[in-house]
C-alpha positions as CSV (number, residue, x, y, z in Angstrom):
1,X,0.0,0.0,0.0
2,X,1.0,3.7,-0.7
3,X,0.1,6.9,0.6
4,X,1.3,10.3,-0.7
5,X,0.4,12.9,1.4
6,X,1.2,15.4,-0.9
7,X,-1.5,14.6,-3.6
8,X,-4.4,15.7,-0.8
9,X,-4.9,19.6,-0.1
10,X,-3.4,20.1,3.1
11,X,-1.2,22.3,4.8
12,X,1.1,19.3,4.6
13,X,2.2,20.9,1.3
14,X,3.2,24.3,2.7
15,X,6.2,23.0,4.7
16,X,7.2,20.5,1.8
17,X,6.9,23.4,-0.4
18,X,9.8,25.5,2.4
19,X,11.8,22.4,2.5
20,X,12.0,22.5,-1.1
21,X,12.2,26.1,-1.6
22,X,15.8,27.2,-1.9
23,X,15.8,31.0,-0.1
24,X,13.6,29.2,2.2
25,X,15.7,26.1,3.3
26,X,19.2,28.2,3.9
27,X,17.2,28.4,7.4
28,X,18.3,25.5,9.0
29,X,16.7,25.8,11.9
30,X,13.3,26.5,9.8
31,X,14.5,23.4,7.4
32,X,14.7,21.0,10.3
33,X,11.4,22.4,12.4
34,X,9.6,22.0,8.8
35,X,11.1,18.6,8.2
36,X,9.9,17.5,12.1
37,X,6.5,19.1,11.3
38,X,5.9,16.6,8.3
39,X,7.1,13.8,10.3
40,X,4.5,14.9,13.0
41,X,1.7,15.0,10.2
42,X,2.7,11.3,9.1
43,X,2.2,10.2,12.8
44,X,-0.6,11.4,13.3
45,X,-1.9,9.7,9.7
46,X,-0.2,6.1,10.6
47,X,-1.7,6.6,14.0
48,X,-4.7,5.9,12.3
49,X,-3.6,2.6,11.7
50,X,-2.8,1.0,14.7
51,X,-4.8,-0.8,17.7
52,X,-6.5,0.7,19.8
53,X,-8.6,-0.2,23.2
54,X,-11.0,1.4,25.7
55,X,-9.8,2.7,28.6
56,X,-11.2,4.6,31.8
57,X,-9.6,8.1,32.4
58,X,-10.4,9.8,35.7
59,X,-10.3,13.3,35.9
60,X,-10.8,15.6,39.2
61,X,-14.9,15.5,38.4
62,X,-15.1,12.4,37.2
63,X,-14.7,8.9,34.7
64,X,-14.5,9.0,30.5
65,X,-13.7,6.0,28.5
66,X,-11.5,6.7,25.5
67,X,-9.8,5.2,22.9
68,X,-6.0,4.7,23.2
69,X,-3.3,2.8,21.4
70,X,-2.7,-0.4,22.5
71,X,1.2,-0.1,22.0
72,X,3.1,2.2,21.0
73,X,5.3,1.7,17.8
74,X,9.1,1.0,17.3
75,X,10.7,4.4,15.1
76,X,13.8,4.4,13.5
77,X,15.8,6.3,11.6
78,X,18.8,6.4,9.2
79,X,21.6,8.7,10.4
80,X,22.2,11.6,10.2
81,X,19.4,13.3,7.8
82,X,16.6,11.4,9.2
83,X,17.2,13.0,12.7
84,X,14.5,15.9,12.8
85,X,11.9,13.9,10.5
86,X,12.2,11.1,13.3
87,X,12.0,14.4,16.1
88,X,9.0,14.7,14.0
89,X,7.4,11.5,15.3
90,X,8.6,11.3,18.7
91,X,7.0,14.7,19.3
92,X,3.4,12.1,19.2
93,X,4.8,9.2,19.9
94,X,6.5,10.4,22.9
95,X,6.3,6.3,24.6
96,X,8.2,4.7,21.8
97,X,11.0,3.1,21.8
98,X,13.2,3.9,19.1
99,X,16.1,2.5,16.6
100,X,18.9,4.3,14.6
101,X,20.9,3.4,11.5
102,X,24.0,4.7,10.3
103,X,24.0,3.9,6.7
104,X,25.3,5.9,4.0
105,X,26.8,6.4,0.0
106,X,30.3,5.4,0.0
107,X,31.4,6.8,-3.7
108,X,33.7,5.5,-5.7
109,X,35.5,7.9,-8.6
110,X,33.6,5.9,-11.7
111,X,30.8,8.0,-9.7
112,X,29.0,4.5,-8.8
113,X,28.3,4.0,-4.5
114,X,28.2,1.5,-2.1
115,X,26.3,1.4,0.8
116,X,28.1,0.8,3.5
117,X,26.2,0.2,7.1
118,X,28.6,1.2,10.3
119,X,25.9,1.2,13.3
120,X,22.5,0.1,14.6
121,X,21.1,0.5,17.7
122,X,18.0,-1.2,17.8
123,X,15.2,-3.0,20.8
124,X,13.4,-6.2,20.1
125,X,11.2,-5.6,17.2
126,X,9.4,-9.0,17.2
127,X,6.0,-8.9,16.6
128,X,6.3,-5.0,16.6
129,X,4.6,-1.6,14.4
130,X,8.2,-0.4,12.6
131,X,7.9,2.9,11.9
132,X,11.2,3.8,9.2
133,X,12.1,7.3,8.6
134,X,14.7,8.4,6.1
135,X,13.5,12.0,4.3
136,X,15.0,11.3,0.6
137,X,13.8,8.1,-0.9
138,X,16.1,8.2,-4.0
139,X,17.5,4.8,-5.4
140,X,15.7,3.2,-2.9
141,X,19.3,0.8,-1.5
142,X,19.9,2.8,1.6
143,X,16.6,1.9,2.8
144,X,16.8,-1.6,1.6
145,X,19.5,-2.1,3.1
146,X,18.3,-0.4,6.5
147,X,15.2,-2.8,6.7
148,X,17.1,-6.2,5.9
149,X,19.8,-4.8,8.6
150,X,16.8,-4.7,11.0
151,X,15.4,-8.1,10.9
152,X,18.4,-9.2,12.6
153,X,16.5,-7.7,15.9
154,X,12.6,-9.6,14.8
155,X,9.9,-9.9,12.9
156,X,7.9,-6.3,12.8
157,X,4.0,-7.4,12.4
158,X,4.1,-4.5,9.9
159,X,6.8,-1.7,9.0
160,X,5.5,2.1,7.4
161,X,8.3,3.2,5.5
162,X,8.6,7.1,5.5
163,X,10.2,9.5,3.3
164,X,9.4,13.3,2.7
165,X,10.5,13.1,-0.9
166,X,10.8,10.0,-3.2
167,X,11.8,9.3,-6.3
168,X,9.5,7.0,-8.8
169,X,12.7,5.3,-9.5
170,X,13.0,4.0,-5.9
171,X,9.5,3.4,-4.8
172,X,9.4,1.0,-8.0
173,X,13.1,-0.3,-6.3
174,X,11.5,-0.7,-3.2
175,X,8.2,-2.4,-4.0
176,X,10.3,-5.0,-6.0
177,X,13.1,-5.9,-3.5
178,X,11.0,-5.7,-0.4
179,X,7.7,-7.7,1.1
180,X,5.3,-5.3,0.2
181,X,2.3,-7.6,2.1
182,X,4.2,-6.6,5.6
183,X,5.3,-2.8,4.7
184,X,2.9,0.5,3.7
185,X,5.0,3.3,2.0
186,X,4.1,6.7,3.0
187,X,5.4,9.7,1.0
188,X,5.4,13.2,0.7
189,X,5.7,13.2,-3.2
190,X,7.2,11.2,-5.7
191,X,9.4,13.2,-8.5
192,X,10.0,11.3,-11.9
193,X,13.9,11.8,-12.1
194,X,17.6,11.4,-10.5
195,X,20.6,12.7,-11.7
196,X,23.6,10.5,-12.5
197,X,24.8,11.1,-9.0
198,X,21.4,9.5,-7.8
199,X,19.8,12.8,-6.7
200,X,16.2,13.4,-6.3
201,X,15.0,16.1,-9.3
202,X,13.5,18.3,-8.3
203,X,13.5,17.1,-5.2
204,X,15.8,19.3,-2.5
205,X,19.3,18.4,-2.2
206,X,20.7,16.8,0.6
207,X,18.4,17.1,3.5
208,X,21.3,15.9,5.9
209,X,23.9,18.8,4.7
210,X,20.4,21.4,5.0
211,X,20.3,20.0,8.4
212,X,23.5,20.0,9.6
213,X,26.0,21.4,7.6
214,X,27.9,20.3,4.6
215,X,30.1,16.9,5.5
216,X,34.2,16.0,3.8
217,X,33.6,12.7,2.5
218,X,37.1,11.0,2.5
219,X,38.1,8.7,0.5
């Protein structure tokens, strides 16, 4: 299953309009608090999705029974650009436990990458909501191999796989490499192209450099 957000009328489109928007996203402080703000509006739509059960609140004049999730979800994140989209979620789900991934393009001078994988940190996910976070979808192989470098901590009942901007090129990557029966994609848009250095066009550049400054890649 796939949801982009972007294709509904929503303010949801006025901060992924600033994060794209180039006088806009030399802010970096407005860059990331956008970026967190569309990871708080994809909470709140995959909290639609999960369990809930009725419970009895008492306040100072009385009882209510309400509606809450039965357990919160696991979030993670691929470092270092998913940080403020994962801030995003953990803004509304302020219980979770949560997971991060250092996984990133190692380039090589023919102008082809690897991805090379240095460091999880991750809690029992057996049986678990995954909630993955990474802003760019562009070739879709960082992600893939984020998820498989996952299952070494369980079985997630489901994973919703989250990016702010994706390529067609790597949904279509994703849907064929991945179970797509156990995982719902949830985007912000999907642009048609990439540039021979895998970039999103239009997309917005780098979303971790926007975040945190630009990075010396060493050889």
């Amino acid at each position: 299953m796939l949801h982009n957000l972007g294709n509904a009328n929503s303010i949801f489109n006025q901060f992924l309009s600033e994060i794209r928007n180039q006088d806009v996203q030399n802010d970096r402080l407005r860059f990331r608090r956008n970026m967190e703000r569309i990871g708080e509006i994809f909470a709140y739509e995959i909290s639609k999705t999960l369990v809930y059960k009725k419970e009895e609140i008492v306040s100072p004049l009385g009882m209510s029974e309400m509606n809450l999730i039965v357990e919160q979800p696991i979030l993670a994140s691929i470092l270092r650009a998913g940080l403020p989209l994962h801030q995003g979620f953990l803004n509304y789900f302020d219980h979770a436990d949560n997971a991060y991934i250092s996984a990133y393009r190692k380039h090589h001078k023919n102008g082809k990458f690897d991805i090379e994988l240095e460091y999880l940190s991750c809690p029992d996910i057996s049986d678990k909501t995954l909630i993955l976070v990474d802003p760019m979808l562009a070739t879709g192989s960082s992600m893939e191999v984020a998820y498989k470098a996952i299952l070494q901590y369980g079985e997630p009942k489901h994973t919703h796989i989250v990016s702010a901007i994706a390529s067609l090129e790597g949904v279509n990557y994703i849907k064929r490499k991945l179970n797509m029966n156990k995982i719902t994609l949830w985007l912000g848009a999907i642009d048609d192209e990439l540039t021979a250095q895998s970039y999103i066009v239009p997309g917005l550049g780098d979303a971790g450099d926007l975040s945190f400054g630009e990075k010396i890649e060493l050889d």
